[in-house]
PDBQT receptor file of N, H, CA, C and O in Angstrom, charges set to zero:
ATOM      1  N   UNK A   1       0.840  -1.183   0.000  1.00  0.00    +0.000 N 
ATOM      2  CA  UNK A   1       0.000   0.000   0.000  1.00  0.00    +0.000 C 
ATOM      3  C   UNK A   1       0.886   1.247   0.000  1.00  0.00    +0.000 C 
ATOM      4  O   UNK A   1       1.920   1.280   0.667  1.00  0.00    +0.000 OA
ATOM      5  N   UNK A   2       0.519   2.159  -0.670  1.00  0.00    +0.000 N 
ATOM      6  H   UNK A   2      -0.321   2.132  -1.211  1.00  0.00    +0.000 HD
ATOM      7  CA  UNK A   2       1.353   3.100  -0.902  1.00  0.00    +0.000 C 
ATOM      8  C   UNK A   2       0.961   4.065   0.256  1.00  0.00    +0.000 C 
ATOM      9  O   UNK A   2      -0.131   3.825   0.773  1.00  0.00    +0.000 OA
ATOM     10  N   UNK A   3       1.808   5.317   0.843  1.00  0.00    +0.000 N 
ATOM     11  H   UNK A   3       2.694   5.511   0.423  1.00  0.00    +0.000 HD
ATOM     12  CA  UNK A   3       1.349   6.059   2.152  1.00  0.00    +0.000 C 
ATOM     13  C   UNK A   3       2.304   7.009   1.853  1.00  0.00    +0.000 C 
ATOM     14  O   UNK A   3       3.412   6.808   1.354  1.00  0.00    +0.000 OA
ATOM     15  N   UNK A   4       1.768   8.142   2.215  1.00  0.00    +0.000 N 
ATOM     16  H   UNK A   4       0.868   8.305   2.620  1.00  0.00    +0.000 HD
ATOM     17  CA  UNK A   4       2.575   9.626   2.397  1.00  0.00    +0.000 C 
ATOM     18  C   UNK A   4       2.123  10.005   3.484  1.00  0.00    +0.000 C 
ATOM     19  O   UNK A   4       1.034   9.854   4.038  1.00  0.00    +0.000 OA
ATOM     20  N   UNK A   5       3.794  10.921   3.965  1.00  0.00    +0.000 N 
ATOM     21  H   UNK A   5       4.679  11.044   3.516  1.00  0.00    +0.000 HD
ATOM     22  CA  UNK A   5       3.577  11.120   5.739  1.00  0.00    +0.000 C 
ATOM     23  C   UNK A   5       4.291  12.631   5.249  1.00  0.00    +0.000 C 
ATOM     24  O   UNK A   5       5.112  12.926   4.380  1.00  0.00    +0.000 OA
ATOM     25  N   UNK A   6       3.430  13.514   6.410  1.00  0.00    +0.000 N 
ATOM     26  H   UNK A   6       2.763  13.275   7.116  1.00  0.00    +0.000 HD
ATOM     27  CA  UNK A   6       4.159  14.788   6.488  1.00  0.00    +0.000 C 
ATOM     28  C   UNK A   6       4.813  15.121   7.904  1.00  0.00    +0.000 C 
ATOM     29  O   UNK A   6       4.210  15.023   8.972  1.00  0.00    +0.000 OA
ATOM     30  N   UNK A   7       6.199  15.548   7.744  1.00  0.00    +0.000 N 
ATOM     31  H   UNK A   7       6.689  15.628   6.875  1.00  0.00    +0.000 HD
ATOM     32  CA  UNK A   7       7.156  15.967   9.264  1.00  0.00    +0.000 C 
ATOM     33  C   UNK A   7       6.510  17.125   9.958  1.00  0.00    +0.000 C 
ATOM     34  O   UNK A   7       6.405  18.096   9.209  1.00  0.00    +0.000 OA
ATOM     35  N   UNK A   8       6.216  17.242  10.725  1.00  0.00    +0.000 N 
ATOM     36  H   UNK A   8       6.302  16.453  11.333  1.00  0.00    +0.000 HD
ATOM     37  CA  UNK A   8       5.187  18.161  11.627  1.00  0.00    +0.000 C 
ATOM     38  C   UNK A   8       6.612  19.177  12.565  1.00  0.00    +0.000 C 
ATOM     39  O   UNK A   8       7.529  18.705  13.238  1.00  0.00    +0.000 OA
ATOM     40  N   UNK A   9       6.376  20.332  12.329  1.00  0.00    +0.000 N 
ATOM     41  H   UNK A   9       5.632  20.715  11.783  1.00  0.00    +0.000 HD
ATOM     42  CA  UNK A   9       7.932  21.023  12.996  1.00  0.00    +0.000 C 
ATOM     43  C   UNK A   9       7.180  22.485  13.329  1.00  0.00    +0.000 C 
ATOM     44  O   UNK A   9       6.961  23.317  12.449  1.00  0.00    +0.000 OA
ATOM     45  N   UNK A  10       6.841  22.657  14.654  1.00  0.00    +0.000 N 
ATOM     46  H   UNK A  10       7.020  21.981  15.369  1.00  0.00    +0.000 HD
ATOM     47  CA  UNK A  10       6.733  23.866  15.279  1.00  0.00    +0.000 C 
ATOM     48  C   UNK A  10       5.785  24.142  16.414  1.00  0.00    +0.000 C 
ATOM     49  O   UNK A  10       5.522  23.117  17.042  1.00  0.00    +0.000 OA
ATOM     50  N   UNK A  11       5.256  25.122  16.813  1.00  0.00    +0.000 N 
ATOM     51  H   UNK A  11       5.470  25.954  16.303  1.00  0.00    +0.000 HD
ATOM     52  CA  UNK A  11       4.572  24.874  18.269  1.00  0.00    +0.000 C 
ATOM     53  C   UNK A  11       2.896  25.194  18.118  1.00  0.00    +0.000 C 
ATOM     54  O   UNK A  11       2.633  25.861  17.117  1.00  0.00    +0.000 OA
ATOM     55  N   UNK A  12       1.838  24.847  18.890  1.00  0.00    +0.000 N 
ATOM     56  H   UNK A  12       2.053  24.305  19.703  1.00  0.00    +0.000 HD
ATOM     57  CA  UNK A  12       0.550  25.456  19.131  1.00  0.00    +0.000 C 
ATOM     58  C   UNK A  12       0.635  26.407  19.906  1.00  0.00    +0.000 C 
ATOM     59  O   UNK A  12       1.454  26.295  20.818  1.00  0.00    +0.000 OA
ATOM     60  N   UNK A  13      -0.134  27.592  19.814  1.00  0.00    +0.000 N 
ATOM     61  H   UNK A  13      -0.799  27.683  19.074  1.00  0.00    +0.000 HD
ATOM     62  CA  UNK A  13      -0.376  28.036  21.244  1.00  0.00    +0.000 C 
ATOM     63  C   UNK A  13      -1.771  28.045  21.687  1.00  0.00    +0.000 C 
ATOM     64  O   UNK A  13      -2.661  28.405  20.917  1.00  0.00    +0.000 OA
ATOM     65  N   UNK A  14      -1.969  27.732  22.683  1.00  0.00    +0.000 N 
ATOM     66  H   UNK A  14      -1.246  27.440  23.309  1.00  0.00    +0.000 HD
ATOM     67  CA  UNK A  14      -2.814  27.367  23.255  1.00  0.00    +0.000 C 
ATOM     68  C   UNK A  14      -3.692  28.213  24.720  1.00  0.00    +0.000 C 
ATOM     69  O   UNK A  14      -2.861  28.517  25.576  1.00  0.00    +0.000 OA
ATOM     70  N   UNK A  15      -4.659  28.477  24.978  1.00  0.00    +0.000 N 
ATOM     71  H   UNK A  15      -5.334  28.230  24.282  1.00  0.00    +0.000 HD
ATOM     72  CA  UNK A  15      -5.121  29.132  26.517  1.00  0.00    +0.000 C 
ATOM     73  C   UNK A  15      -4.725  28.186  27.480  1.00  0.00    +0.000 C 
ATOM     74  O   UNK A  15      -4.845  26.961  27.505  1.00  0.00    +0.000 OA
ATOM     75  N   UNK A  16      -4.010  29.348  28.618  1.00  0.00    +0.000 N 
ATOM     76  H   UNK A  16      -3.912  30.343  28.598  1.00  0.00    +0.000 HD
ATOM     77  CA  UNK A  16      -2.758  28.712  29.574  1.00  0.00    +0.000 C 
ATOM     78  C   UNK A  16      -3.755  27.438  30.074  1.00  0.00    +0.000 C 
ATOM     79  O   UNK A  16      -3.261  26.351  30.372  1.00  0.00    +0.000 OA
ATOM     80  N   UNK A  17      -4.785  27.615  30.117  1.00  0.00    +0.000 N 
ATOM     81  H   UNK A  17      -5.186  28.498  29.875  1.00  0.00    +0.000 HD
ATOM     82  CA  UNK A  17      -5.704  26.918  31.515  1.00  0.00    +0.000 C 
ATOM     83  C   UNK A  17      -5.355  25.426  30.638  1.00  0.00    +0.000 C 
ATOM     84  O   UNK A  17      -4.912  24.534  31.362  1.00  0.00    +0.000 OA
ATOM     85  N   UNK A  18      -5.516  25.067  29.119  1.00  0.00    +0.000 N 
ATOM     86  H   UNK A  18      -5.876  25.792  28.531  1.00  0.00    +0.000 HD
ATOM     87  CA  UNK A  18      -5.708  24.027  28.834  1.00  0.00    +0.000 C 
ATOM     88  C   UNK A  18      -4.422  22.895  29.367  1.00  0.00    +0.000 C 
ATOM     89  O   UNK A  18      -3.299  23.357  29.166  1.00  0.00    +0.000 OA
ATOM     90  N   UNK A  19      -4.441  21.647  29.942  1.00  0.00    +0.000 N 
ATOM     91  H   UNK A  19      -5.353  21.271  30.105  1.00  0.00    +0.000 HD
ATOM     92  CA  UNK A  19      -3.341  20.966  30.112  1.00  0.00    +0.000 C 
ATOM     93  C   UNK A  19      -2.619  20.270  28.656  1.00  0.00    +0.000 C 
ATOM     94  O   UNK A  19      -3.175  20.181  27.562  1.00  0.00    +0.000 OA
ATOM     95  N   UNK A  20      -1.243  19.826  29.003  1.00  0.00    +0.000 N 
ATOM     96  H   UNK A  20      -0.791  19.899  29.892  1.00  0.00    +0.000 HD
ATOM     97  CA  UNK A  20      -0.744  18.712  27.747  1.00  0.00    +0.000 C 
ATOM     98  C   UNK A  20      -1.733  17.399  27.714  1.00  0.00    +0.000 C 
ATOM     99  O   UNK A  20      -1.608  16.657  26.740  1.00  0.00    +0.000 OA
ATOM    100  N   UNK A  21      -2.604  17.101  28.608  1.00  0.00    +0.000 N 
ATOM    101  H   UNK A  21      -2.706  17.705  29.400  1.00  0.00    +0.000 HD
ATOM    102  CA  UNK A  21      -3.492  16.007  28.634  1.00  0.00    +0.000 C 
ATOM    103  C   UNK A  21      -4.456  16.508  27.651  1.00  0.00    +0.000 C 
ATOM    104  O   UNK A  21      -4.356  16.058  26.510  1.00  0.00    +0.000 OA
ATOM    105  N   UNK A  22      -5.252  17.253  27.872  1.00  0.00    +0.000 N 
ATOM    106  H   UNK A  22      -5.333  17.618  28.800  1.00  0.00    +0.000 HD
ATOM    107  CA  UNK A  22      -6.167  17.923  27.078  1.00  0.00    +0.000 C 
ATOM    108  C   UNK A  22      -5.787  18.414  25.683  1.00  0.00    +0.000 C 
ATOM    109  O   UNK A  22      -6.577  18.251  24.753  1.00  0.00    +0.000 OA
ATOM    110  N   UNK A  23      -4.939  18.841  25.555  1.00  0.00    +0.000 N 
ATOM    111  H   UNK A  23      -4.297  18.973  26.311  1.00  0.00    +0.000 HD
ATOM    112  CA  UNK A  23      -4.744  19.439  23.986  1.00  0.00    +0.000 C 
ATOM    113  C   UNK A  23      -4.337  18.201  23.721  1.00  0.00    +0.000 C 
ATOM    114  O   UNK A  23      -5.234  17.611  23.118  1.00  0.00    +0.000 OA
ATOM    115  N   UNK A  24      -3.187  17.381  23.932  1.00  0.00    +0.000 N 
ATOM    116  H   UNK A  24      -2.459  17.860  24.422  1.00  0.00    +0.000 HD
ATOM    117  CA  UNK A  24      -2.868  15.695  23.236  1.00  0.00    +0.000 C 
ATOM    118  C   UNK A  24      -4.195  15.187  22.826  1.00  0.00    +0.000 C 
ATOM    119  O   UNK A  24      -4.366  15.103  21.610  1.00  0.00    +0.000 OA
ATOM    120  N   UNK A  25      -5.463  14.722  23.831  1.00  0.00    +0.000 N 
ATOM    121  H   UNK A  25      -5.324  14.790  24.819  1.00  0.00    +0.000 HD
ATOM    122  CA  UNK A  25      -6.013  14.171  23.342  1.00  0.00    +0.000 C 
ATOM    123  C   UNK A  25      -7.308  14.925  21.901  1.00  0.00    +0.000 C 
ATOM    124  O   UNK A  25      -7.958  14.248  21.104  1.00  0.00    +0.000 OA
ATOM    125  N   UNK A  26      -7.294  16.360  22.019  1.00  0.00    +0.000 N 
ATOM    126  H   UNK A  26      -6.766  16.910  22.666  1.00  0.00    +0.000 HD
ATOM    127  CA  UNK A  26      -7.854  16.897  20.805  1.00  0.00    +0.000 C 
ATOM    128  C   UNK A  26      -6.737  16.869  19.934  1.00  0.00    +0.000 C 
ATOM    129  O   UNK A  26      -6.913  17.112  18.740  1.00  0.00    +0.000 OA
ATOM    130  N   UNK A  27      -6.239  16.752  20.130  1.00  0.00    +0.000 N 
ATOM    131  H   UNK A  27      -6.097  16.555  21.100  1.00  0.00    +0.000 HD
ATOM    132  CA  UNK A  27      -5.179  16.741  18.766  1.00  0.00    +0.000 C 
ATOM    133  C   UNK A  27      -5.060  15.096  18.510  1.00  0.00    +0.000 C 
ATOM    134  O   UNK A  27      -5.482  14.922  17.367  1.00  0.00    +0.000 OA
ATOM    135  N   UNK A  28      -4.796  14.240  18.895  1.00  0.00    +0.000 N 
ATOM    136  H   UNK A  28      -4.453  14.381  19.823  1.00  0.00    +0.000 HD
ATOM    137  CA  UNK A  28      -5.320  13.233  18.282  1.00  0.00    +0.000 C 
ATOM    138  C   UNK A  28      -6.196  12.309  17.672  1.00  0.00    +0.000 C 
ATOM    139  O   UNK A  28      -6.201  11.446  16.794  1.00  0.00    +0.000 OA
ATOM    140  N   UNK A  29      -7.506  13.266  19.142  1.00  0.00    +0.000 N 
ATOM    141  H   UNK A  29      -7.502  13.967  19.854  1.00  0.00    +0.000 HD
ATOM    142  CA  UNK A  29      -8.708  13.082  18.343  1.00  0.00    +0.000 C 
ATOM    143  C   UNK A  29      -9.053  13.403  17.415  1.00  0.00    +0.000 C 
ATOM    144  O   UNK A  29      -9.946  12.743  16.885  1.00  0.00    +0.000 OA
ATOM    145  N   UNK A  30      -8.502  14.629  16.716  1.00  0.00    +0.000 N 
ATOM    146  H   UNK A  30      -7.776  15.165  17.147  1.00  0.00    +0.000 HD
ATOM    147  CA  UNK A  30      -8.880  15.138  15.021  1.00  0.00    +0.000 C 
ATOM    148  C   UNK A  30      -7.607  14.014  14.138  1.00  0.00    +0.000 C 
ATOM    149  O   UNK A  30      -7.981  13.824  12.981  1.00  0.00    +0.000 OA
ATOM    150  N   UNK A  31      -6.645  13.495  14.369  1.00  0.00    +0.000 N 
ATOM    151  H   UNK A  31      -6.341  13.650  15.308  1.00  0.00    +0.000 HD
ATOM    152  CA  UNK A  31      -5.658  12.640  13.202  1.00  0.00    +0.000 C 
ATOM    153  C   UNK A  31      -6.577  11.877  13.288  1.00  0.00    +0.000 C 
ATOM    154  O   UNK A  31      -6.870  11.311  12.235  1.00  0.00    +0.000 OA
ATOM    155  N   UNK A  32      -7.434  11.526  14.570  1.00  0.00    +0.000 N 
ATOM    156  H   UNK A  32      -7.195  11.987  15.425  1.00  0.00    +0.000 HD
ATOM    157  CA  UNK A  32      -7.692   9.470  14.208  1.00  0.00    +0.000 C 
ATOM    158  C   UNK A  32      -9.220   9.921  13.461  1.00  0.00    +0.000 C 
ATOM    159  O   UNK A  32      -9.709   9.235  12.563  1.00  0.00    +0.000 OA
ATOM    160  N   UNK A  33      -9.741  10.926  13.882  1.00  0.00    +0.000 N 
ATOM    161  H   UNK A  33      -9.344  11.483  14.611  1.00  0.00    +0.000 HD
ATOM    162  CA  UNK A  33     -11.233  11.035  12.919  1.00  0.00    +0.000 C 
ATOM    163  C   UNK A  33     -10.655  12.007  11.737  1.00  0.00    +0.000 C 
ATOM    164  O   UNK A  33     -11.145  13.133  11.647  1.00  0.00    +0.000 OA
ATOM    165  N   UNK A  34     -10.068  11.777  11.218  1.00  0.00    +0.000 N 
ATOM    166  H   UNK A  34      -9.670  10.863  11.291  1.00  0.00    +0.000 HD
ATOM    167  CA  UNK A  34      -9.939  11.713   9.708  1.00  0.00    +0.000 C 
ATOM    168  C   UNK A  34      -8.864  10.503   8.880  1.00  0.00    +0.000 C 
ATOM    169  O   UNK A  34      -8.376  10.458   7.751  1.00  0.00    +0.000 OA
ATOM    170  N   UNK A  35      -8.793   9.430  10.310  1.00  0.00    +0.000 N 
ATOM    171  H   UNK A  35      -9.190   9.466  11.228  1.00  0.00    +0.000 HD
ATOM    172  CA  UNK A  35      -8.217   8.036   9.636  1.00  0.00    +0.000 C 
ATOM    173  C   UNK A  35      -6.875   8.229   9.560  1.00  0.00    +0.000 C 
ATOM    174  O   UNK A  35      -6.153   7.389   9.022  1.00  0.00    +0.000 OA
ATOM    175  N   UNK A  36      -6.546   9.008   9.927  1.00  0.00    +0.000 N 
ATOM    176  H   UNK A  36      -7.132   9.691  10.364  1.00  0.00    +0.000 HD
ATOM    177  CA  UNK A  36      -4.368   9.316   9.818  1.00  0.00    +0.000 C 
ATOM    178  C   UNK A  36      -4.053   8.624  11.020  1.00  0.00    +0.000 C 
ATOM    179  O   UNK A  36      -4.858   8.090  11.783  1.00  0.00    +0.000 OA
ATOM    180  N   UNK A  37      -2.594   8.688  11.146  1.00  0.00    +0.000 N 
ATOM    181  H   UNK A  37      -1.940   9.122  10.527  1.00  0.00    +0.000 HD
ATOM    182  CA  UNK A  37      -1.693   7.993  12.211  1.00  0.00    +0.000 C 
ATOM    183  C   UNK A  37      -0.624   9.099  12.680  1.00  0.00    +0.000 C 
ATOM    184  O   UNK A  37       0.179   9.672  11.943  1.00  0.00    +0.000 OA
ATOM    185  N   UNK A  38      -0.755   9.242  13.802  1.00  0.00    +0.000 N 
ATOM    186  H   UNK A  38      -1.407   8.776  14.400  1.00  0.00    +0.000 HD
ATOM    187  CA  UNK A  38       0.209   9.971  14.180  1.00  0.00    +0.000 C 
ATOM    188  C   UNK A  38       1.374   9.293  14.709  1.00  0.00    +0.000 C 
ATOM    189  O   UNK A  38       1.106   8.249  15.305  1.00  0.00    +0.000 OA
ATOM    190  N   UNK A  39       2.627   9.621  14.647  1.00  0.00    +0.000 N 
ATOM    191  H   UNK A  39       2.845  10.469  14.163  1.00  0.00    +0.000 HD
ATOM    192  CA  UNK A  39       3.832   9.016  15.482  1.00  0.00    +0.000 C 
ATOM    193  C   UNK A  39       4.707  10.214  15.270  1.00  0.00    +0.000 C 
ATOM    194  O   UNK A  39       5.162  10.732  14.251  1.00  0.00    +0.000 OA
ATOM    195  N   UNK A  40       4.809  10.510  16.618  1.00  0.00    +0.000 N 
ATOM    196  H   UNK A  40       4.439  10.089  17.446  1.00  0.00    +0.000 HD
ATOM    197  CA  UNK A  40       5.817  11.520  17.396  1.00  0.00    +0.000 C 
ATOM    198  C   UNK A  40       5.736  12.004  18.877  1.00  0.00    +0.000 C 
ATOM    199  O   UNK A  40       5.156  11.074  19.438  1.00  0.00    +0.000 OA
ATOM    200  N   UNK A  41       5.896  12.572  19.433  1.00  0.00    +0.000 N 
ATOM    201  H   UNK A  41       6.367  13.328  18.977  1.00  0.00    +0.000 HD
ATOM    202  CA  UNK A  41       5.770  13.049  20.493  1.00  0.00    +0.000 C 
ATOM    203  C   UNK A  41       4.767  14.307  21.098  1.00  0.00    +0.000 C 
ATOM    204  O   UNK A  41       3.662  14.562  20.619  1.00  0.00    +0.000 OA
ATOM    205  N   UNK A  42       5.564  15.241  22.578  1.00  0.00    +0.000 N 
ATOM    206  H   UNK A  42       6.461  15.034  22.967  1.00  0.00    +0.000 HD
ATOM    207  CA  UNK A  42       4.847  16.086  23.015  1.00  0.00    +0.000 C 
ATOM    208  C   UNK A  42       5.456  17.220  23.879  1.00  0.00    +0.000 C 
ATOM    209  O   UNK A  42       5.022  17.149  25.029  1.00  0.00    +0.000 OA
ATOM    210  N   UNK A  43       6.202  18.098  23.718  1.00  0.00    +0.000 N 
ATOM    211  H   UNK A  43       6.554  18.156  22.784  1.00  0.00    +0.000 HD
ATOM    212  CA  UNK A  43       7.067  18.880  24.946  1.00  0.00    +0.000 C 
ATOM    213  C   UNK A  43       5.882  20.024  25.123  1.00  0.00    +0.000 C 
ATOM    214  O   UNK A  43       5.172  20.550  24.265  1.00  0.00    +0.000 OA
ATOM    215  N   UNK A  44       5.930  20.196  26.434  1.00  0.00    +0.000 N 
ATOM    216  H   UNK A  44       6.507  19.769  27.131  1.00  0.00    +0.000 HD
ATOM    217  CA  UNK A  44       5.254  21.351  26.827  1.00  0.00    +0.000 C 
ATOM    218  C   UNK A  44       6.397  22.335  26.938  1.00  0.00    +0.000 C 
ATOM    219  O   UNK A  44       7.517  21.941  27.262  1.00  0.00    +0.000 OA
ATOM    220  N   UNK A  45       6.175  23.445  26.711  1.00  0.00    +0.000 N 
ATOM    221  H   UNK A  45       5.264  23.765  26.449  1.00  0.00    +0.000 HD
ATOM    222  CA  UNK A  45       6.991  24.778  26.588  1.00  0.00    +0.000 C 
ATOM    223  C   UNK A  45       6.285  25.737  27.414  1.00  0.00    +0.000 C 
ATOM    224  O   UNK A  45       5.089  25.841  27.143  1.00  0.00    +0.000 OA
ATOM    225  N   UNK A  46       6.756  26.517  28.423  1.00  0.00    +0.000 N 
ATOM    226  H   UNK A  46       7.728  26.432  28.644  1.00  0.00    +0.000 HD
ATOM    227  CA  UNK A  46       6.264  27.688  29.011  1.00  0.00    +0.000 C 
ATOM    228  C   UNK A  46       7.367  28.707  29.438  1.00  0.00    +0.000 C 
ATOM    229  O   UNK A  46       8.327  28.450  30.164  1.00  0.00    +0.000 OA
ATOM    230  N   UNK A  47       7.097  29.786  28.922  1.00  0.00    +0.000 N 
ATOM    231  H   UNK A  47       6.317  29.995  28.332  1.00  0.00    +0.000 HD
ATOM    232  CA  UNK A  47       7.809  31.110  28.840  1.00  0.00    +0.000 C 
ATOM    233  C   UNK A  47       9.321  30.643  27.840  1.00  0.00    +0.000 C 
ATOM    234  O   UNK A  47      10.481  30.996  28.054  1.00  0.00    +0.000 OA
ATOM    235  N   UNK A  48       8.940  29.997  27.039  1.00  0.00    +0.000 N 
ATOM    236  H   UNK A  48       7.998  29.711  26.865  1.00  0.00    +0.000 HD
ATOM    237  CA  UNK A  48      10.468  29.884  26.576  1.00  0.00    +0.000 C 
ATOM    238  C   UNK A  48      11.426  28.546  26.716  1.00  0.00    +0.000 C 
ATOM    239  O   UNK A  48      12.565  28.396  26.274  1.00  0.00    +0.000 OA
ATOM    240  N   UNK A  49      10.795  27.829  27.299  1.00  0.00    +0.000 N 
ATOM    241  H   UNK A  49       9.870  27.951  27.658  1.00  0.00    +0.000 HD
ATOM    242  CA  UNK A  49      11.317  26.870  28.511  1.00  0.00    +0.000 C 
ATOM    243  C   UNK A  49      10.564  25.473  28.419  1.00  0.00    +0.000 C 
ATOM    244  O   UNK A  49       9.435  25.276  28.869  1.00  0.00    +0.000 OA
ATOM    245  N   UNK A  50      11.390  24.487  27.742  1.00  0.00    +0.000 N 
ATOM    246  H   UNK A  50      12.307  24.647  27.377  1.00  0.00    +0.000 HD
ATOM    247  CA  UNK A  50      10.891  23.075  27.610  1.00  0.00    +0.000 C 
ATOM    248  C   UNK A  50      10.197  22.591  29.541  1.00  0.00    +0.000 C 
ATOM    249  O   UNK A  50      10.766  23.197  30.449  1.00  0.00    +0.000 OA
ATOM    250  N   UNK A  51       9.547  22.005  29.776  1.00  0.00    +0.000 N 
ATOM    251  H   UNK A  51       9.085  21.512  29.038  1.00  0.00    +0.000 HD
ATOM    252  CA  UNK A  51       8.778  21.615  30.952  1.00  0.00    +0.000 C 
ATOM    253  C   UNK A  51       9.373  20.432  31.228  1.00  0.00    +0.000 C 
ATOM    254  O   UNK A  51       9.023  19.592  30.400  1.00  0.00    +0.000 OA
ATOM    255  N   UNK A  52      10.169  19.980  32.089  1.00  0.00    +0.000 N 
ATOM    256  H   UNK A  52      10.452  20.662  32.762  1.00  0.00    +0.000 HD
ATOM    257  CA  UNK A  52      10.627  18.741  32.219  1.00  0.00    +0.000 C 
ATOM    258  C   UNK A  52       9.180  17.638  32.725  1.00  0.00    +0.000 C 
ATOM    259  O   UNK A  52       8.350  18.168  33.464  1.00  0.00    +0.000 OA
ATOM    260  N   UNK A  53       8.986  16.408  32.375  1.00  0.00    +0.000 N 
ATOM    261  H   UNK A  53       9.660  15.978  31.774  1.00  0.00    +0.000 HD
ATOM    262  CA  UNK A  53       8.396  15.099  33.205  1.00  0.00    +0.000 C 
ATOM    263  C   UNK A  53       8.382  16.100  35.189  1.00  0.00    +0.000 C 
ATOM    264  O   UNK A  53       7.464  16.093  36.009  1.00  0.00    +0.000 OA
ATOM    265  N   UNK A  54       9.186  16.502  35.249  1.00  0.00    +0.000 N 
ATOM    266  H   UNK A  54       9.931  16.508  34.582  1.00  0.00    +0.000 HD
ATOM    267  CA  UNK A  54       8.484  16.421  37.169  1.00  0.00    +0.000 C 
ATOM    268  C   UNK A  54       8.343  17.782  36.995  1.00  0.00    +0.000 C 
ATOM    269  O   UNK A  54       8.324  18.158  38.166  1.00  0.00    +0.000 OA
ATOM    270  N   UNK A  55       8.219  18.870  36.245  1.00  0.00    +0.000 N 
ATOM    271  H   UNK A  55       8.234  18.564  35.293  1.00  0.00    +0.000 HD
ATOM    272  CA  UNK A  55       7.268  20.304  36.282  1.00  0.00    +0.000 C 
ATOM    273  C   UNK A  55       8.187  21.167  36.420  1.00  0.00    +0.000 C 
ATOM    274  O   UNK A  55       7.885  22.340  36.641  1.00  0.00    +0.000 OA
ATOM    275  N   UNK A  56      10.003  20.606  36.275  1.00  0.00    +0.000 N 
ATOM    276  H   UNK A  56      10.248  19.654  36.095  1.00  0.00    +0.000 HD
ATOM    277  CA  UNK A  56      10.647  22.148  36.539  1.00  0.00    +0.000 C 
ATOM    278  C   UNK A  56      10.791  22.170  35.076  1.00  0.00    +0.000 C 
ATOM    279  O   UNK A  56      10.393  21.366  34.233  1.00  0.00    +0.000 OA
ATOM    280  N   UNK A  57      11.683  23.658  34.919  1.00  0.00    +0.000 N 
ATOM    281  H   UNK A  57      12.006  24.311  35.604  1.00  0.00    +0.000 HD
ATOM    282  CA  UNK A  57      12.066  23.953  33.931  1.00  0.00    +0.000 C 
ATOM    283  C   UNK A  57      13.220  23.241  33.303  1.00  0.00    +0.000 C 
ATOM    284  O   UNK A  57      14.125  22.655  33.897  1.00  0.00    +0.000 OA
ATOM    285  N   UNK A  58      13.051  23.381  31.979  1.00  0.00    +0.000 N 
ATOM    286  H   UNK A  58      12.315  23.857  31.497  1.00  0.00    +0.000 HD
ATOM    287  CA  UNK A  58      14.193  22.516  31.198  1.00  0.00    +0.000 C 
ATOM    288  C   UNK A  58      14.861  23.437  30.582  1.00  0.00    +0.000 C 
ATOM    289  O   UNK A  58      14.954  24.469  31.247  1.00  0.00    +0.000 OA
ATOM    290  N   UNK A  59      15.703  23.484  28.883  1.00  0.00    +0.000 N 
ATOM    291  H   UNK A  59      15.628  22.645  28.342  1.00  0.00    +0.000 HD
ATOM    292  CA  UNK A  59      16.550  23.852  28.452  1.00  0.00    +0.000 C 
ATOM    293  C   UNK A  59      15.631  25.053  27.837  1.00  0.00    +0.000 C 
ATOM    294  O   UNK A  59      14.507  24.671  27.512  1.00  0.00    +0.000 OA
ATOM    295  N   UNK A  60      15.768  25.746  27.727  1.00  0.00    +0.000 N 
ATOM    296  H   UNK A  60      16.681  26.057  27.990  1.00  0.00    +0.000 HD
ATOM    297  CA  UNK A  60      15.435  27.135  26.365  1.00  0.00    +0.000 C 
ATOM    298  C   UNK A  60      15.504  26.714  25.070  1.00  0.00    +0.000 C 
ATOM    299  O   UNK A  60      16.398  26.062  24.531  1.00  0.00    +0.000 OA
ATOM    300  N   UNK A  61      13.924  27.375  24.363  1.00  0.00    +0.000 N 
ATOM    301  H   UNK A  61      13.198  27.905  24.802  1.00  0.00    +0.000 HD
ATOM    302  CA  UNK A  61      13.896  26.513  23.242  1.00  0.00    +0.000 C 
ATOM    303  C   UNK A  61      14.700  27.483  22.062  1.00  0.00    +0.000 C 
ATOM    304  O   UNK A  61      14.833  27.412  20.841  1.00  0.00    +0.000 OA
ATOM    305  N   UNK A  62      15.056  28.224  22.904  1.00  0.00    +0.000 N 
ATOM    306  H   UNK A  62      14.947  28.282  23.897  1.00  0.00    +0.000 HD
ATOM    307  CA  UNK A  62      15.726  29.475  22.059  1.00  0.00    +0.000 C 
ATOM    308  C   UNK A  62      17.180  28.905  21.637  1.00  0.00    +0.000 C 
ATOM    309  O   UNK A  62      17.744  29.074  20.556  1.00  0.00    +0.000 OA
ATOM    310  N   UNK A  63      17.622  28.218  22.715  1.00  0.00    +0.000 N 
ATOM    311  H   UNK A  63      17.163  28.081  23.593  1.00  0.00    +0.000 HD
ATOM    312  CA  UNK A  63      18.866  27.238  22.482  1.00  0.00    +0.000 C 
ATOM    313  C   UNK A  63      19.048  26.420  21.559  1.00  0.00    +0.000 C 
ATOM    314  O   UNK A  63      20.159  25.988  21.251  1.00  0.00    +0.000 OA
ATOM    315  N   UNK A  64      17.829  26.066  20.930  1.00  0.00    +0.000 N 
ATOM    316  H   UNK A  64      16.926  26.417  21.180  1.00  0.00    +0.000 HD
ATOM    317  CA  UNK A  64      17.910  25.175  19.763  1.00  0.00    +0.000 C 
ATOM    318  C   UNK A  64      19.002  25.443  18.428  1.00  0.00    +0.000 C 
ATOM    319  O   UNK A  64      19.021  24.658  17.479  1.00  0.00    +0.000 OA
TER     320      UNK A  64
């Protein structure tokens, strides 16, 4: 079967209140109801600042 995939590269922004739980699952809920597959990930970013797994701050995405 033949398949084309597009590389997904940059950020949402989003209202602060919403969590990474909540936007993940609308955002996947729109790939899988239109039958796509997603495979990649999820960094939360606030003020500039990747969100580590335990809620401190991580590296600057400016550092990239």
């Amino acid at each position: 079967m033949l398949r084309k995939e597009f590389e997904i590269q940059g950020c949402v922004e989003v209202p602060v209140e919403l969590s990474e739980d909540e936007f993940w699952n609308k955002f996947i809920g729109f790939i899988e109801s239109n039958g796509w597959m997603f495979g990649g990930g999820i960094n939360e970013i606030v003020d500039d600042f990747y969100i580590n797994p335990d809620g401190t701050k991580g590296k600057c995405v400016l550092d990239e």
